[in-house]
BAROVO-570255 format. One record per residue: residue number from 1; residue in one letter; x, y, z of N, C-alpha, C in turn. Coordinates in steps of 0.001 Angstrom, whole numbers, plus 500000, padded with zeros to 6 digits. Example, Ala and Ser with C-alpha at 12.3 -4.5 7.8 and 13.67 -1.06 7.14 Angstrom:
> seq type nc1 nc2 nc3 cac1 cac2 cac3 cc1 cc2 cc3
> 1 a 513190 494310 507800 512300 495500 507800 513200 496700 507800
> 2 s 512850 497750 507080 513670 498940 507140 512900 500030 507870
//
This chain:
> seq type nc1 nc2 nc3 cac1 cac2 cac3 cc1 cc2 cc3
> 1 x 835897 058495 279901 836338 057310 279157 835775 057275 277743
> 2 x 834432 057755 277515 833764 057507 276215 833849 058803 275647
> 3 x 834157 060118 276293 833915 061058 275606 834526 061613 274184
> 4 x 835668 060761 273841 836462 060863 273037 835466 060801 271942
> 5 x 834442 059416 271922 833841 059049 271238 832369 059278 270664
> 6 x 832281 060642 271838 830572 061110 271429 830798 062193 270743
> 7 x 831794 062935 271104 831619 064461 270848 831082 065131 270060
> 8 x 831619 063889 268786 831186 064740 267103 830272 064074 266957
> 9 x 829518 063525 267630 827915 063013 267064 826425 063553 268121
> 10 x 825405 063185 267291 824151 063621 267482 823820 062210 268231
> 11 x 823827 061788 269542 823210 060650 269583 822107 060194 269872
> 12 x 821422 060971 269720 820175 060676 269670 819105 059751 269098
> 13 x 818816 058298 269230 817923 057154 268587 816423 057238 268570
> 14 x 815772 058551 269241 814500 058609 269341 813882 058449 268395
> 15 x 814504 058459 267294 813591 058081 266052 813344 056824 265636
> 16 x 813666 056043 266750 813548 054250 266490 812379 054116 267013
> 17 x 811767 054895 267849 810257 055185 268712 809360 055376 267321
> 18 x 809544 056448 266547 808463 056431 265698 808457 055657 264505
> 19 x 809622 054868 264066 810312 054669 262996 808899 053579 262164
> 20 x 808630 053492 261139 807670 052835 260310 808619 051085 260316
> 21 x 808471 050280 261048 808732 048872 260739 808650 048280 260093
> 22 x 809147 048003 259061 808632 047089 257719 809256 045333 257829
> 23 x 808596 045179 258272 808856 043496 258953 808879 042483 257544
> 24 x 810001 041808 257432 810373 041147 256366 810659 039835 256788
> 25 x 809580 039154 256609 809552 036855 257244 810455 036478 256255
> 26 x 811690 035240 257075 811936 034972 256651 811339 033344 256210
> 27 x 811255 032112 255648 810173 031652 255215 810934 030004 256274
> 28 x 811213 030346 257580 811879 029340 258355 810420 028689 258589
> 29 x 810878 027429 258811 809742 026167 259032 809745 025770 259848
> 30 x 810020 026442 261294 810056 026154 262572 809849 027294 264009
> 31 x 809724 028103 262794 809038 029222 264031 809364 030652 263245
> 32 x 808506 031781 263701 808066 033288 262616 809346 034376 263148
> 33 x 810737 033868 261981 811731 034916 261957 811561 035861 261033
> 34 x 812209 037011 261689 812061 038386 260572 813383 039236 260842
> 35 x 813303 040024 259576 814391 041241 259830 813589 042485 259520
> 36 x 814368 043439 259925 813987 044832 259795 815323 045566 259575
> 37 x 815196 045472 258098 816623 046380 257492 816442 048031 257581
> 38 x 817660 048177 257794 817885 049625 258124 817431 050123 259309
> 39 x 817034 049387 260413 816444 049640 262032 817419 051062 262183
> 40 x 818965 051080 261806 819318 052110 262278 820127 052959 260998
> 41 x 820760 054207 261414 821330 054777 260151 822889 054413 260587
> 42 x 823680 054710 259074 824911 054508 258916 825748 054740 260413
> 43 x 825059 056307 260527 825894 057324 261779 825726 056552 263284
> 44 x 824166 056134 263046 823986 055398 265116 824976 054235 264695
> 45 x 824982 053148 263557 825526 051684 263650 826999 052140 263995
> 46 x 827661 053278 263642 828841 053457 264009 829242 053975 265330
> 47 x 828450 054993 265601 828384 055260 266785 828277 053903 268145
> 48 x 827181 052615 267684 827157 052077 268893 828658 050864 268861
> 49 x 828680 051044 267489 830069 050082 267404 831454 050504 267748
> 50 x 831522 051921 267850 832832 052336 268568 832659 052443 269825
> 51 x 831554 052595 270543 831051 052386 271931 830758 051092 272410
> 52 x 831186 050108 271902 831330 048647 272657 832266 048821 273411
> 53 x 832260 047647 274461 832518 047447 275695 834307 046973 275230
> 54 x 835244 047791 275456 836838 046959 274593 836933 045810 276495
> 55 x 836599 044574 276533 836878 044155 277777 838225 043206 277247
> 56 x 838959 043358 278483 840478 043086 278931 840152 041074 279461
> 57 x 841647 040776 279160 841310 039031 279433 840736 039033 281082
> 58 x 841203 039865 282125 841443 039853 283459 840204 039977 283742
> 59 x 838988 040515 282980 837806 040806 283613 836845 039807 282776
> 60 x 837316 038837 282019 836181 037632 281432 836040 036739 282865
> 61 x 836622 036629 283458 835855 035423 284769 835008 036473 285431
> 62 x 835279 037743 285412 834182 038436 286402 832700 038589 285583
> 63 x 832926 038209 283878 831465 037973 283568 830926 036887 283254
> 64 x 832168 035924 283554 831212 034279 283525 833065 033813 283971
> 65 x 831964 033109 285180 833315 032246 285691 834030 030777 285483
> 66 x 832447 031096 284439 833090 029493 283760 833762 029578 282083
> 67 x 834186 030736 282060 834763 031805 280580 836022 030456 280268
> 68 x 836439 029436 280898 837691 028899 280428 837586 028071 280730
> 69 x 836407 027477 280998 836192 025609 281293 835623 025037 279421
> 70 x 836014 024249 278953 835840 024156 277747 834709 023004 277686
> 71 x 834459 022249 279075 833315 021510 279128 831563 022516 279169
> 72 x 831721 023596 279603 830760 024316 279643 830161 025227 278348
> 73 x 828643 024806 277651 828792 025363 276354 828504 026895 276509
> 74 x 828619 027681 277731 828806 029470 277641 830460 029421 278020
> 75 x 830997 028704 277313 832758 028735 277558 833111 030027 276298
> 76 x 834238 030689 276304 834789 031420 275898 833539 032639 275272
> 77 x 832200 033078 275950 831599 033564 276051 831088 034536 277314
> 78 x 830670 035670 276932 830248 036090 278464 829008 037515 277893
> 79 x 827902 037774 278976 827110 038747 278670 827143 039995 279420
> 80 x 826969 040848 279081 826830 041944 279838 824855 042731 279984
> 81 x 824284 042267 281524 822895 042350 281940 822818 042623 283052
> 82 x 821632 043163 283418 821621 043809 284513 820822 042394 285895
> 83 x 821645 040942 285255 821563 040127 285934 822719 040912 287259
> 84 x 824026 041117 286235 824966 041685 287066 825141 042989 286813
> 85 x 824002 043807 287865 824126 044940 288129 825012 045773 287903
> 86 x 826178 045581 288576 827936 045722 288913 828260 046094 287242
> 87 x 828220 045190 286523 828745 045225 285062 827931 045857 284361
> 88 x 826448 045801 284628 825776 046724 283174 825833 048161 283928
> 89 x 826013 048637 285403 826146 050119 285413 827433 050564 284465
> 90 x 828615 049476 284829 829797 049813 284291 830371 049773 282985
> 91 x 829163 049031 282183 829869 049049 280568 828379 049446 280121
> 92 x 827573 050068 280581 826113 050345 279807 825882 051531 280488
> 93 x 825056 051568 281512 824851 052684 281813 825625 053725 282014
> 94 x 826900 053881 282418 827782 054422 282425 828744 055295 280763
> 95 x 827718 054524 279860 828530 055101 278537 826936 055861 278216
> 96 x 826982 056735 277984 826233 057650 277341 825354 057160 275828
> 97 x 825737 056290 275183 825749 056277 274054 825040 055135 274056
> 98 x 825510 053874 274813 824800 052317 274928 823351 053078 276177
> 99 x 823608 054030 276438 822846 054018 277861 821217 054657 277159
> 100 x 821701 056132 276364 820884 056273 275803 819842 055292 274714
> 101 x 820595 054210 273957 819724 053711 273184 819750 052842 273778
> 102 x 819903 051736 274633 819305 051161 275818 817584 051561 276172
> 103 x 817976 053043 276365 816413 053249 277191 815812 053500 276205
> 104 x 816006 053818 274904 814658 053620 273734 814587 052470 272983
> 105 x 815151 051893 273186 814785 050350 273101 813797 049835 274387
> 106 x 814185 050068 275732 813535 049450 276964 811916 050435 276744
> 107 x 812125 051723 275889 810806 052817 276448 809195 051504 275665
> 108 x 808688 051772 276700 806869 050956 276463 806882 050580 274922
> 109 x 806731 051890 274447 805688 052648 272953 806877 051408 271995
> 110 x 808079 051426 272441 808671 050540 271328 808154 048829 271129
> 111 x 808014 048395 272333 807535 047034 272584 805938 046986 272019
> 112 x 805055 047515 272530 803809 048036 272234 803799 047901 270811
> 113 x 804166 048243 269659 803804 048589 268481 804769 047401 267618
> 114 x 805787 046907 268468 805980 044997 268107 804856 044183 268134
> 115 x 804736 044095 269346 803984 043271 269943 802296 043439 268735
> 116 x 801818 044550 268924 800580 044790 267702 800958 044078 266271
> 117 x 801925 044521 266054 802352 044070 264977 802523 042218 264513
> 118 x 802450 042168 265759 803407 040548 265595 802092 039823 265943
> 119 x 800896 040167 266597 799608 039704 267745 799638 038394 267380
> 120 x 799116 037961 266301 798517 037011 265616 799379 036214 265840
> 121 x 800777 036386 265177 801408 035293 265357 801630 034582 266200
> 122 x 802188 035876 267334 802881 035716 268721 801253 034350 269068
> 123 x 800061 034673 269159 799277 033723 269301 799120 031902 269230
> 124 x 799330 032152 267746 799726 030979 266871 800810 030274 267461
> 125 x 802138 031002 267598 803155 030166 267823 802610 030001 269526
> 126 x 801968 030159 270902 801364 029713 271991 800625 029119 271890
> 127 x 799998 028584 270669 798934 027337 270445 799143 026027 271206
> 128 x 800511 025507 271725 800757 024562 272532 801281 024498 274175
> 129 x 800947 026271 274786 801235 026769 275551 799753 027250 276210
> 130 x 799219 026601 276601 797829 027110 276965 797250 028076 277931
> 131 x 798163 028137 279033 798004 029247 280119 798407 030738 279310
> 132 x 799444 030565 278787 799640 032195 277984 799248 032443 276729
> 133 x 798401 031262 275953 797940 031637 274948 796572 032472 275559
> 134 x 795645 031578 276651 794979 032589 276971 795104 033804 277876
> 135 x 795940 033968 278399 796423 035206 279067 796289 036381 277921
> 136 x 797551 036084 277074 797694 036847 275561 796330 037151 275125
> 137 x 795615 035875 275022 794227 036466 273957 793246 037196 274860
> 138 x 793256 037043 276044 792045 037899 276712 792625 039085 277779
> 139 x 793576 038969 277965 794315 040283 279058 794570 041044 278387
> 140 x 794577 042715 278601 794671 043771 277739 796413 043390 278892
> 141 x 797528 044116 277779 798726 044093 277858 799250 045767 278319
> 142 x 800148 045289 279593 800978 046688 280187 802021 046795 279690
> 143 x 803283 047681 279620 804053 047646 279109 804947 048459 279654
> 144 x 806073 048076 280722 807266 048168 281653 806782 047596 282984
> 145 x 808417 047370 283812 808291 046330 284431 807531 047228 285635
> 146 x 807478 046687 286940 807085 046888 288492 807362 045682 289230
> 147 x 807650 045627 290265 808177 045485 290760 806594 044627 291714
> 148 x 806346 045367 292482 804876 045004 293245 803789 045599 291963
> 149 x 802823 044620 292023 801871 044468 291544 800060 044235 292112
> 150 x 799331 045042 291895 798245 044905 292765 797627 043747 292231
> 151 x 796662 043007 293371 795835 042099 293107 794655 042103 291254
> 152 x 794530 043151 291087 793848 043940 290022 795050 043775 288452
> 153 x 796055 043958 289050 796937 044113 287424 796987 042604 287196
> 154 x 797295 041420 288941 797859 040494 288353 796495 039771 287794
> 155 x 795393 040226 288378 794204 039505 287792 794058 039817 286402
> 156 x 794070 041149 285929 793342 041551 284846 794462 041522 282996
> 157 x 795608 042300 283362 796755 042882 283174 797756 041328 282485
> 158 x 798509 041558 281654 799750 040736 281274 800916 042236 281319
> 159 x 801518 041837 281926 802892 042686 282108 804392 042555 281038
> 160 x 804906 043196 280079 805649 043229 279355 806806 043900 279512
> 161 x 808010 043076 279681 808994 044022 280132 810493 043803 279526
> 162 x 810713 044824 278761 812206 044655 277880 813703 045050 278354
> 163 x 814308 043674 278019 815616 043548 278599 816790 043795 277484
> 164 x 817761 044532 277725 818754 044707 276767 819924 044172 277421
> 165 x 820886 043488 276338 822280 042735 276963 823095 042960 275774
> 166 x 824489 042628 275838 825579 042525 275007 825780 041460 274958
> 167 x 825930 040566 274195 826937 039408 274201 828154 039018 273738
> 168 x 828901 038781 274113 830668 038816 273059 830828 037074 273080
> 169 x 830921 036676 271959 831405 035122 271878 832818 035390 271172
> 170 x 833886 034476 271706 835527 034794 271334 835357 033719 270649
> 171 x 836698 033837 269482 836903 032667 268665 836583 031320 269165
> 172 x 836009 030367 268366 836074 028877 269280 834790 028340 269716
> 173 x 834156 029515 270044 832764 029595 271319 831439 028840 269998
> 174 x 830359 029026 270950 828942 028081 270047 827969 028211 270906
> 175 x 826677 027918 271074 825853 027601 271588 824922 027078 271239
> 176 x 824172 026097 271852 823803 024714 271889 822293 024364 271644
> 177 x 821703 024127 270327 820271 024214 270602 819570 024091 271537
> 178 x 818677 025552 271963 817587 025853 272643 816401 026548 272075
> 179 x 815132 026536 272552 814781 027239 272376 813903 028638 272574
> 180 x 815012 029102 273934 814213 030406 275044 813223 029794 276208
> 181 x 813134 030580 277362 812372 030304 278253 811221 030304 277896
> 182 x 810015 030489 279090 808871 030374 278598 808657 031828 278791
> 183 x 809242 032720 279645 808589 034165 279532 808934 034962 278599
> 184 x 809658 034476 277362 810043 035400 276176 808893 035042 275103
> 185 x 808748 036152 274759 807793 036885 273522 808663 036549 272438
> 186 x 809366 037665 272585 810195 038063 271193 811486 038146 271368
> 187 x 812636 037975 270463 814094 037658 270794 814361 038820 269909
> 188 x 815216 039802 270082 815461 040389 268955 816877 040829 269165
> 189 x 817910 040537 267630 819176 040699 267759 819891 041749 266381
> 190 x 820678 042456 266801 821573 043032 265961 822990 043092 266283
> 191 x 823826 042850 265119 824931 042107 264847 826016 043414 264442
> 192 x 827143 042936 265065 828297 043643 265016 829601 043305 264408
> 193 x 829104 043010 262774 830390 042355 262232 831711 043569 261841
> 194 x 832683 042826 261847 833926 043420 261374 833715 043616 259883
> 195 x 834696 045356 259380 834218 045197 258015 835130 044717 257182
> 196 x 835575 043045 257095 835544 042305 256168 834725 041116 256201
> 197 x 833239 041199 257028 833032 040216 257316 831578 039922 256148
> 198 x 831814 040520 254983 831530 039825 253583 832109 038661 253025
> 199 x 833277 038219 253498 833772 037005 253396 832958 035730 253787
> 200 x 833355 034276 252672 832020 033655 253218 832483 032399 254522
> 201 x 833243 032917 255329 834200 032509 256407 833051 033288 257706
> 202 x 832263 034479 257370 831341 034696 257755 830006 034210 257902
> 203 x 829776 033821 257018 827904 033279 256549 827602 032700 257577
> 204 x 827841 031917 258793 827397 030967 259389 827295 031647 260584
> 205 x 827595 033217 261050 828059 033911 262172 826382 034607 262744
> 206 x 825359 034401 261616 824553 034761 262197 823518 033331 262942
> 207 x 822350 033930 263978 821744 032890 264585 821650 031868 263408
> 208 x 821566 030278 263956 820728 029660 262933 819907 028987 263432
> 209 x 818571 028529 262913 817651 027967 263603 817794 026333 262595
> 210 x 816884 025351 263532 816798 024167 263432 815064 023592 263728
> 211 x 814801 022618 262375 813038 022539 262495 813750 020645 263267
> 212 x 812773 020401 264489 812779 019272 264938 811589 018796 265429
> 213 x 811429 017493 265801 810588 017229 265957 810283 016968 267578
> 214 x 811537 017304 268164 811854 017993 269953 810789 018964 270079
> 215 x 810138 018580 271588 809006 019349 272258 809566 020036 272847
> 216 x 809816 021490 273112 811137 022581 274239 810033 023715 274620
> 217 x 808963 023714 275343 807875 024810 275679 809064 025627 276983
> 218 x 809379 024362 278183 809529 025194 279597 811462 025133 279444
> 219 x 811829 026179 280341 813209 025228 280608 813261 023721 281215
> 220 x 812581 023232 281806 812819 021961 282235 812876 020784 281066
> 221 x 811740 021107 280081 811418 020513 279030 813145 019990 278011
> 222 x 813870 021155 278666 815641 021168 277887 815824 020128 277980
> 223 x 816363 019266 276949 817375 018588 277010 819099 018244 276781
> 224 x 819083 018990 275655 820623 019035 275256 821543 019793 276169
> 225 x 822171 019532 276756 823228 019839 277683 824342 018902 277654
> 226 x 825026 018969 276672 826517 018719 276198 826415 018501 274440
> 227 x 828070 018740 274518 828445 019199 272808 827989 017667 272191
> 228 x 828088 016536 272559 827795 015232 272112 826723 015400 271657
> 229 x 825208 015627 272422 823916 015564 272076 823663 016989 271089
> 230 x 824339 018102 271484 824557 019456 270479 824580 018774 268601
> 231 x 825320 018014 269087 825560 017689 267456 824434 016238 267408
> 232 x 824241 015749 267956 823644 014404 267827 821789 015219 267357
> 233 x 821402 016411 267989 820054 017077 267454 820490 017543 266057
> 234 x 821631 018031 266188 821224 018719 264325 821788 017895 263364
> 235 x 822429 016585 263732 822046 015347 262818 820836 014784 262590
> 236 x 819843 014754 263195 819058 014231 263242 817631 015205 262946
> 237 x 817795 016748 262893 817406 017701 262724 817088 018100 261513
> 238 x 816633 019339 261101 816100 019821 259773 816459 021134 259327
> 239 x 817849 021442 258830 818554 023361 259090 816944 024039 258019
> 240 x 816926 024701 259169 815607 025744 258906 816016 026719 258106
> 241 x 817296 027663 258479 817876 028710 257914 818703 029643 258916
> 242 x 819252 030589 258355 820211 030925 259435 820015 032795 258944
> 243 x 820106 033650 260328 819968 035194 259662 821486 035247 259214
> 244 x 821559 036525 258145 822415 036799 257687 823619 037987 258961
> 245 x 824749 037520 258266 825513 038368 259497 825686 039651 259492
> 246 x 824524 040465 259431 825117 042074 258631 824515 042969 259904
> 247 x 825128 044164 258895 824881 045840 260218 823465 046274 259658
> 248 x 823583 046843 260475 822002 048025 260841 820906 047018 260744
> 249 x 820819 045979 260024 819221 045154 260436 818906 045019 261742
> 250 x 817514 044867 262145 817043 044162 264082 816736 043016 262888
> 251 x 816882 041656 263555 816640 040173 263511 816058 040119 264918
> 252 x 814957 039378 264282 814204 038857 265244 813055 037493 265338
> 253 x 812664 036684 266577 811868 035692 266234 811120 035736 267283
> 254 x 809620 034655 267077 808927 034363 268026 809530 033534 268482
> 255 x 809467 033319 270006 809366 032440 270925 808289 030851 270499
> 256 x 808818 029888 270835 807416 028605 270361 808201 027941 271142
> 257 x 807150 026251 270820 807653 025198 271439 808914 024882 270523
> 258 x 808932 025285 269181 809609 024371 268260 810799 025673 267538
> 259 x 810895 027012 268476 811555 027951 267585 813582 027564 267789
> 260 x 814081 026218 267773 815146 025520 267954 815930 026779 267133
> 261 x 817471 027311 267865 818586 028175 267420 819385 028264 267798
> 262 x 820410 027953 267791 821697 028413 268090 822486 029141 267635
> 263 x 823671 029355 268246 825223 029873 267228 826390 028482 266952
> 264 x 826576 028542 265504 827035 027427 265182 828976 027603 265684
> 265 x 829379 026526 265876 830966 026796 266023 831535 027460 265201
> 266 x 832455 028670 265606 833286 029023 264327 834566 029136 264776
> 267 x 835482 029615 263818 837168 029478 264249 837617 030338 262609
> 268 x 837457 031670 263267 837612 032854 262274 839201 033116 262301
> 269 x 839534 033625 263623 841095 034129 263461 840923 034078 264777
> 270 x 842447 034140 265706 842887 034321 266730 841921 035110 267153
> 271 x 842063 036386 267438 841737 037678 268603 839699 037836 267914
> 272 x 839330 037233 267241 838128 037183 267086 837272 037454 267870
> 273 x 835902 037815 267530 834922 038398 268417 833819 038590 267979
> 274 x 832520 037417 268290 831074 037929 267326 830409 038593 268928
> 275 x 830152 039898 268158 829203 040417 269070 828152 040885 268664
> 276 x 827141 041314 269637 825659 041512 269290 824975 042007 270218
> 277 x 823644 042379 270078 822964 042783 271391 821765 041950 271038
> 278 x 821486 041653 272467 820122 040594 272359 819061 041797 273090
> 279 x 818181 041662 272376 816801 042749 272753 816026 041241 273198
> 280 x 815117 041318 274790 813984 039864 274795 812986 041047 275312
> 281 x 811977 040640 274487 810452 041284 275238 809855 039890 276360
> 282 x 809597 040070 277288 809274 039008 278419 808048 039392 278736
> 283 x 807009 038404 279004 805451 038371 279776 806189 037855 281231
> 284 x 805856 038609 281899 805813 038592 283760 804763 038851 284166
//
């Protein structure tokens, strides 16, 4: 199925393992976003963009069955994770190309040398999280998942384990200020715009975050759950800033009580499609 599409390339991403990170803040007032331009070269951004998933209308309820209820805010949205096994063997592991840079994204040494990088902050922003601020500050950190765990790792040990997904939002779609569970570290996203999407019909296509004065540490802590209160927070809210919608950067943020983001509504053209891959580093 994909081979059409590897043949004439080198696909190889191992060089995202050693690659020098030059982490660039952006100056948001609600929690520590960054980009990292040029994460990949011209040749991989093309390569992973002709290797997206082309999915058919018939198979959106098999990745969210609520893909056409318009009361639900993951409506005309759906992910591809190895929540559903079934689907990430079949549109990820199964392509050579997502599969390979999948696993150097998931390999330790990549998370590891974030995570160093980020320490301090990642700290700072758990200042109102007290069980994992001290976990973080005094547990030396592992890095991939397991499954069973000895009495010894869970005593001593913080466990770090990276998840890769696709997401496709169709014309219409949004999502609703949150701001991440409590076992995410780090969110990290790169964007798959169409190339006319220099137009400023674009600008708004990347995450945007929101500074409030809403407490959101646990999921329970959530509140907004419907489009009424969706809009009733970012009236009442503070637009922090929004990443820009472009290729080859990783975008990325800390996790906090206060790191509020969504995707704002858009209504580009008919057959539309913002896609992306969400990278989460998770403490388990």
């Amino acid at each position: 199925m994909y081979e059409n599409k590897i043949k004439n390339y080198n696909f190889d991403f191992k060089n995202i393992i050693n690659k020098d990170l030059e982490i660039k803040f952006f100056n948001f007032p609600n929690c520590f976003a960054f980009e990292i331009e040029n994460f990949i070269n011209d040749e991989q951004y093309e390569l992973l963009k002709n290797n997206l998933p082309n999915i058919k209308s018939p198979e959106f309820k098999d990745l969210n069955d609520q893909f056409f209820n318009l009361d639900y805010q993951h409506n005309k949205t759906f992910y591809i994770n190895e929540i559903n096994k079934q689907n990430y063997e079949k549109h990820i592991l199964s392509n050579k190309v997502l599969n390979n840079f999948s696993s150097i994204i998931k390999n330790p040494d990549f998370a590891k040398k974030l995570i160093n990088k980020l320490y301090f902050k990642i700290l700072y922003s758990r200042r109102k999280d007290f069980k994992n601020f001290f976990r973080l500050l005094f547990r030396k950190n592992k890095y991939g998942y397991k499954d069973k765990k000895s009495f010894t790792d869970q005593l001593f040990f913080n466990h770090l384990h990276t998840t890769f997904e696709i997401a496709y939002m169709y014309n219409g779609a949004e999502s609703w200020p949150h701001t991440d569970g409590i076992k995410k570290v780090l969110s990290l996203l790169m964007y798959f715009p169409e190339d006319d999407s220099k137009e400023k019909q674009f600008e708004s296509l990347g995450t945007t975050f929101y500074k409030s004065d809403e407490f959101c540490l646990k999921s329970e802590d959530y509140k907004i759950n419907s489009f009424e209160k969706s809009r009733e927070f970012k009236k009442k809210s503070i637009l922090a800033g929004s990443f820009p919608y472009k290729k080859k950067s990783l975008f990325g943020f800390i996790k906090s009580h206060n790191s509020w983001h969504l995707v704002e509504p858009f209504d580009i053209k008919k057959d539309f499609i913002r896609k992306n891959f969400n990278i989460n580093i998770l403490l388990i």
